[in-house]
C-alpha positions in Angstrom: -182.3 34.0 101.5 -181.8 30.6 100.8 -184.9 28.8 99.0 -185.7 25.0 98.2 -188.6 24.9 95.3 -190.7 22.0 94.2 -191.8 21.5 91.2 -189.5 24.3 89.8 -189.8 22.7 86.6 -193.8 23.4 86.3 -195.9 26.2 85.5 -196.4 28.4 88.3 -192.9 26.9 89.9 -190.7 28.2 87.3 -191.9 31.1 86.8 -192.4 31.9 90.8 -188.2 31.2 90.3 -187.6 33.4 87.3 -189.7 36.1 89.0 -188.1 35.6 92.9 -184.4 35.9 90.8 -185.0 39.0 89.2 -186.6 40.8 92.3 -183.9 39.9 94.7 -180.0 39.4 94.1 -179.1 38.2 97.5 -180.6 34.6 97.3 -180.0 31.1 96.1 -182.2 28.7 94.8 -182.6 25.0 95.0 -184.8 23.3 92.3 -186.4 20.4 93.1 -188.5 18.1 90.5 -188.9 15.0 89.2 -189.4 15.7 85.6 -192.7 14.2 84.9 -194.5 14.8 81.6 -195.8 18.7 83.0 -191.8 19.2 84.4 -189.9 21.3 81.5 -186.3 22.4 81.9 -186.9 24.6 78.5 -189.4 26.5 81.2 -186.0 27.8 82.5 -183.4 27.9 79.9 -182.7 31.4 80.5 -181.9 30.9 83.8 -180.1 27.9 84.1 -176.8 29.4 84.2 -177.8 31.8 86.6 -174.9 31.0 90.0 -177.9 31.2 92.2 -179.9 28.4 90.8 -179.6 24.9 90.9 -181.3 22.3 89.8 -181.8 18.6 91.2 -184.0 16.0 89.5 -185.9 13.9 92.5 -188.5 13.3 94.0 -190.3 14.8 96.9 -191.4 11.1 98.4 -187.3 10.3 98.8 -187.3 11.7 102.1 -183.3 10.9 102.0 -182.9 13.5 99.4 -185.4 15.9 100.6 -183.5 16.1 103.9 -180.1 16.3 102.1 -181.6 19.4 100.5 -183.3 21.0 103.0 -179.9 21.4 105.0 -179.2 25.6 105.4 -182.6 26.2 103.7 -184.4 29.1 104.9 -187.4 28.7 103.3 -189.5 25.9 101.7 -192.0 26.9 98.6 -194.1 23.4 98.0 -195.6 23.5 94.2 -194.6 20.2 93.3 -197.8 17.9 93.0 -199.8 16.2 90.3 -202.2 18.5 89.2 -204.9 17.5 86.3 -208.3 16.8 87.1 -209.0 14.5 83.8 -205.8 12.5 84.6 -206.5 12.0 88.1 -209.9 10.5 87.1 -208.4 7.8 85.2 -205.9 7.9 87.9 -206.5 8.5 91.2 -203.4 6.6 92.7 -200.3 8.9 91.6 -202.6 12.2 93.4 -202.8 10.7 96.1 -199.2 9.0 96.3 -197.2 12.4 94.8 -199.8 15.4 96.6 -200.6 13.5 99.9 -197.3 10.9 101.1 -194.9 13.9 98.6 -196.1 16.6 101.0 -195.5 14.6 103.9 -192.2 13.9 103.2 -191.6 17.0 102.6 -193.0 18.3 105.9 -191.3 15.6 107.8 -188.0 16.9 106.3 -189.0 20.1 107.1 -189.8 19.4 110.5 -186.3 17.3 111.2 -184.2 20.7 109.4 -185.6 23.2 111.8 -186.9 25.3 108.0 -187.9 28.9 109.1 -190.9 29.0 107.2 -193.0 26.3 104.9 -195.0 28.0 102.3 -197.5 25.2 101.0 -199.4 25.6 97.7 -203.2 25.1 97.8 -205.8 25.5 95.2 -209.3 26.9 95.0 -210.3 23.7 93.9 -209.9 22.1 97.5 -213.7 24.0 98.4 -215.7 22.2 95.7 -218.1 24.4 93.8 -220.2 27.1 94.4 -223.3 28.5 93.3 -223.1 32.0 94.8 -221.0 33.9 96.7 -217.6 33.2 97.5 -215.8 30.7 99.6 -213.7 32.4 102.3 -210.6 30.7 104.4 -213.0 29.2 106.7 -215.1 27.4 104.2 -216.0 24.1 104.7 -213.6 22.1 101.7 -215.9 19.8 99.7 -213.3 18.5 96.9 -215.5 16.7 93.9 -212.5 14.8 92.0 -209.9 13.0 93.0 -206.9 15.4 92.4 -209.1 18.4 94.7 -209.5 15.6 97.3 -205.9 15.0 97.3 -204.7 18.7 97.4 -207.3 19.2 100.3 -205.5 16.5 102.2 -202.3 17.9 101.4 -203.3 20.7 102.9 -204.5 19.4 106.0 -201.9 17.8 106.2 -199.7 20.8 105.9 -202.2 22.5 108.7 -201.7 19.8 110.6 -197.7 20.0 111.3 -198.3 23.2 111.8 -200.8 22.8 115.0 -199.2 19.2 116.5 -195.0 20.3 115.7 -195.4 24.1 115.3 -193.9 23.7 111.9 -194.1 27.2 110.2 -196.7 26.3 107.5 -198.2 29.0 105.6 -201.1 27.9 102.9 -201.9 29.7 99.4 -205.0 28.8 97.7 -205.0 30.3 94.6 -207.9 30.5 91.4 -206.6 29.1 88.4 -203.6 30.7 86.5 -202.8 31.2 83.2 -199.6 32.9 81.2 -196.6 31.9 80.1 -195.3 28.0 80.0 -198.3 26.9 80.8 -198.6 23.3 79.7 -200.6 23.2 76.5 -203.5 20.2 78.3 -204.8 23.1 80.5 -207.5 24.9 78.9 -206.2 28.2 77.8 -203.4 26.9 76.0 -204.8 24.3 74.5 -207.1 26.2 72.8 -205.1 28.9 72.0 -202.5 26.4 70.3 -205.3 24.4 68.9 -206.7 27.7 67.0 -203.1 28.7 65.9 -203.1 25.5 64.2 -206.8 25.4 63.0 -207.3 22.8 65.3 -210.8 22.1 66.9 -211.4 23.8 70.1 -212.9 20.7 72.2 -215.1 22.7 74.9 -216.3 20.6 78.1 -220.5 20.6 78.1 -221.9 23.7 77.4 -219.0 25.8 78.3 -220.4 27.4 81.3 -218.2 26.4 84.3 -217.2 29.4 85.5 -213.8 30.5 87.2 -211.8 33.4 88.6 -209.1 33.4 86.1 -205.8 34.8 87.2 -202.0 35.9 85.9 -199.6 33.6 86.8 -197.3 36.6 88.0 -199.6 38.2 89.8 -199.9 34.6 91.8 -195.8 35.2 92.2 -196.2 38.3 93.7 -198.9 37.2 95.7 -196.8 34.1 96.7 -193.9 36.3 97.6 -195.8 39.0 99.6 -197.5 36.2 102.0 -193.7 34.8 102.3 -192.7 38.0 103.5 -195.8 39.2 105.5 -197.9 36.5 106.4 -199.1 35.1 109.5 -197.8 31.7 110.6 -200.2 29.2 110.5 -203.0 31.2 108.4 -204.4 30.3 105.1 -204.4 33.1 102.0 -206.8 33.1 99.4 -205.5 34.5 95.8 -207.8 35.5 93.4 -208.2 38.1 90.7 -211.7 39.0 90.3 -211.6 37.9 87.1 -215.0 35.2 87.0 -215.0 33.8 83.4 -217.1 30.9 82.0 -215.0 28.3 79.7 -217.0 29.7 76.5 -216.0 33.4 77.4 -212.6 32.3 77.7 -213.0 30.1 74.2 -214.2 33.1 72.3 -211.3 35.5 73.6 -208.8 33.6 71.9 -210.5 33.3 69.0 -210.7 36.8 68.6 -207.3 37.7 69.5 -206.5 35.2 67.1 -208.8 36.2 64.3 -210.2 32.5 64.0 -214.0 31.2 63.3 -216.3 30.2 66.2 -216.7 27.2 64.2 -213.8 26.0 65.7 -215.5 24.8 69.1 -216.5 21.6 68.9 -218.9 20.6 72.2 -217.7 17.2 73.7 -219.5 15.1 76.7 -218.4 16.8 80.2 -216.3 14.9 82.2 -217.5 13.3 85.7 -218.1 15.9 88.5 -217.4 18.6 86.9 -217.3 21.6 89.1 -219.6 24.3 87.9 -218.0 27.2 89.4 -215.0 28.2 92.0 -215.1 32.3 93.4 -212.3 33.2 96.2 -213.0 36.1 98.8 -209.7 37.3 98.9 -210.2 40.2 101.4 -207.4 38.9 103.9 -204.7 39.1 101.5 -205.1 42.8 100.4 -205.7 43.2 103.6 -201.9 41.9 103.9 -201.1 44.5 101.3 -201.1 43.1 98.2 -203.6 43.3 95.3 -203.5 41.7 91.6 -201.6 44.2 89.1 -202.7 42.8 85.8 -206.3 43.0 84.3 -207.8 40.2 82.8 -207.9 41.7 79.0 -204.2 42.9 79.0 -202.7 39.5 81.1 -204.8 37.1 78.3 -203.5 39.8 75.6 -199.8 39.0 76.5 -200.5 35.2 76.7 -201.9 35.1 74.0 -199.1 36.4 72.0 -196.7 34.7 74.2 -197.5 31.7 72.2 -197.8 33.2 69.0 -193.7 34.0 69.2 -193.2 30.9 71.3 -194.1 27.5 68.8 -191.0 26.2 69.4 -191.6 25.8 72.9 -195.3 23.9 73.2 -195.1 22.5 69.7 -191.9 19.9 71.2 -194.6 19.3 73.9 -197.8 18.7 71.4 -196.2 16.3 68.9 -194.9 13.9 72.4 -196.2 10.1 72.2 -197.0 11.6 75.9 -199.5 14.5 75.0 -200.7 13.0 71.6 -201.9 9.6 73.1 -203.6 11.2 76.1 -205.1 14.0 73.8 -206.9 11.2 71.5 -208.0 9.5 74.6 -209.4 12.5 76.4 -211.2 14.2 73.8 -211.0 13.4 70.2 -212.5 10.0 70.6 -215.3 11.3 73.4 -218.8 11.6 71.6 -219.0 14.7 70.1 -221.6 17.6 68.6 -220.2 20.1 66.6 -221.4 23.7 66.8 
């Protein structure tokens, strides 16, 4: 099997790659990414001299290259995209130019290569928020923020080759992931690196957005299992189960840490913030497949993971990139203190 990744280089991509290398021996992989500020070859140092992997630096709106690459590719898996809500509020215009024109690109290379199958990756956050219940495939998608809004017409857009060229699209929408290499603006590491460092926690409002909070290898399985069993055309829901509010989560790691509560410190939410996302996921284990890690044991290893791994998000902390956009974003918002 021969496989064409974007966004290789992020958090879910690379390690969708080191976990699609280690399952199956007979397959080659093309990484495609552009190398932003979230894009990190040190995700894959240990498998960058792997002869089945290779790496390209590009990017997905240079249909020239996409269709160079795409050439005697079996399969597409579409990660690549911008992807942080507080970044897309100050920013709208690279969302909508990398998730929206990228994925077309993509798709129209994918449509010209004759690809056997397109597997496109959604989020949860394409359905807006939810006070109860759950939102199924069939939900109505009410995106609140500019990055949502341009996943969702990503998506669509996806859907839509699908139904006009019979392109063999495939959509994952998955809750949000956490684990290992997971870029230290997101929330879970953030705060767990912030606390190793004695570092104020700064906690959104009053920390009680709520979200299914899922392994990142359980997503790779997931992704991999709808790959190999999924219907074309459908849309999969992955989710864990695992519904945690932001101050749940923010007390976790201080425990597993051994740290004082009187590290959160409360700042102003940001615009439209969604109060809570919850996935019926009943189609996919109907498919088969289930989540194999619990919530406690996945945020135990993650946890540790970077405890032994400093060297790794401390290179990405002390960036003019991360330091600048962390004193914007939340040390100079108006703050209480716990």
């Amino acid at each position: 099997m021969k496989l064409l990744i974007t966004g290789g280089a992020g958090f879910i991509g690379s390690n969708f790659i080191r976990y699609y290398l280690s399952k199956y021996k007979n397959c080659s992989i093309t990484n495609l990414d552009k190398l932003t500020y979230a894009g990190n070859l040190d995700n894959l140092k240990d498998i960058e001299k792997d002869n089945r992997y290779n790496f390209v630096r590009g990017d997905i709106c240079n249909l020239k290259l996409v269709e160079k690459l795409m050439k005697d590719v079996d399969v597409v898996v579409h990660f690549a995209a911008e992807t942080h809500v507080d970044k897309s509020i100050m920013e709208a215009g690279e969302f909508v130019k990398t998730d929206i024109y990228g994925t077309f690109s993509m798709l129209n290379a994918a449509k010209k290569c004759d690809i056997k199958k397109f597997i496109h990756i959604s989020t949860d956050e394409i359905y807006g928020s939810i006070e109860k219940g759950s939102f199924t495939e069939k939900s109505t998608l009410m995106p609140r923020n500019p990055y949502s809004a341009s996943k969702a017409g990503a998506d669509r857009l996806a859907y839509s080759f699908y139904t006009t060229y019979n392109l063999p699209v495939i959509i994952t929408r998955s809750s949000n992931n956490f684990g290992y290499y997971h870029h230290p603006e997101k929330l879970i590491p953030l705060f767990t690196t912030n606390a190793i460092d004695n570092i104020p926690l700064p906690l959104y409002g009053d920390g009680s957005n709520k979200r299914d909070w899922m392994f990142v290898l359980d997503n790779c399985e997931a992704i991999d299992h709808v790959m190999q069993y999924g219907s074309i055309g459908e849309v999969y829901n992955i989710g864990a189960g695992n519904e945690k509010n932001n101050l749940e989560i923010t007390k976790f790691i201080l425990r597993e840490l051994n740290k004082p509560e009187s590290l959160v410190q409360y700042v102003k939410d940001r615009p439209g913030h969604d109060r809570r996302y919850a996935l019926d996921i009943a189609k996919i284990r109907k498919l088969g497949w289930k989540p194999r890690y619990s919530f406690q044991s996945a945020m135990k290893l993650t946890v540790k993971w970077y405890v032994q791994n400093q060297e790794w998000w401390r290179k990405i902390k002390e960036s003019r990139h991360f330091t600048d956009y962390y004193k914007t974003q939340y040390i100079k918002r108006n703050s209480r203190h716990q």
